[in-house]
C-alpha positions, 0 to 999 in steps of 0.5 A: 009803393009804400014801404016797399022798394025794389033795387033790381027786377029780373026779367030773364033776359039773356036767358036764351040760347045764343043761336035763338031769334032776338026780335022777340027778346028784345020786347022782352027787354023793353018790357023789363025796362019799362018794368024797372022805371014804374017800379023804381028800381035801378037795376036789371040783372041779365044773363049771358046767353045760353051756348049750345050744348057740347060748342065752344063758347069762344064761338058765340063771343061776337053774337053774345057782345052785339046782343049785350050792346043792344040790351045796354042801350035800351037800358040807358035809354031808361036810364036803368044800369044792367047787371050781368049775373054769371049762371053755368051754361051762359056765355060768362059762367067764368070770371074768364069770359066775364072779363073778355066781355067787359071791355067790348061792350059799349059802356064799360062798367061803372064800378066793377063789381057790384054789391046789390042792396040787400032785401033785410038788414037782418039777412045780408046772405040775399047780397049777390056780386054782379058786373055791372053795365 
């Protein structure tokens, strides 16, 4: 790709509901690993789960850590570090829960957080914190 390079790709995944079917997100997420491999970059950013409307997220933690291991290894399968963003709504929307999640999922974090390249030298407000996976 001349002149262009792309650090993350975001396919939306964890974009969901934590009590929707997981089958059919998971082709999803191999479709944005492979879409990370032919385009270079290094990084997917994923999300958490959406927790049903009015529940206790504390419910869902052991859903929400089986379907983060399973997108984990299909992500180091292709050789690809996953990057949890935080987003109201999602099970790790707090620094809280973000940090319960940490040391259950399978492969603990590389580096913490982590600072993404950013898209213009000339723009650093693009950089956005993300746990990295």
């Amino acid at each position: 790709m001349a002149g262009i390079s792309l650090p993350a790709v975001e396919p939306c995944l964890g974009k969901i509901n934590i009590t929707a079917p997981f089958e059919e997100h998971l082709e999803r997420v191999r479709h944005g690993v492979e879409v990370a491999k032919l385009s270079g970059a290094k990084y997917i950013r994923i999300f958490s789960f959406f927790n049903p409307e009015g529940s206790d997220p504390a419910q869902y933690l052991d859903e929400v850590i089986a379907r983060t291991r399973v997108m984990v290894e299909l992500a180091k399968q292709g050789g690809i570090t996953l990057l949890h963003e935080n987003e109201k709504g999602v099970y790790g929307d707090s620094s809280e829960r973000v940090k319960c999640l940490l040391p259950t999922i399978n492969a603990p974090p590389t580096a913490g957080f982590k600072k993404l390249p950013t898209m213009s030298k000339q723009d650093s407000s693009l950089s956005t914190r993300h746990v990295q996976w």
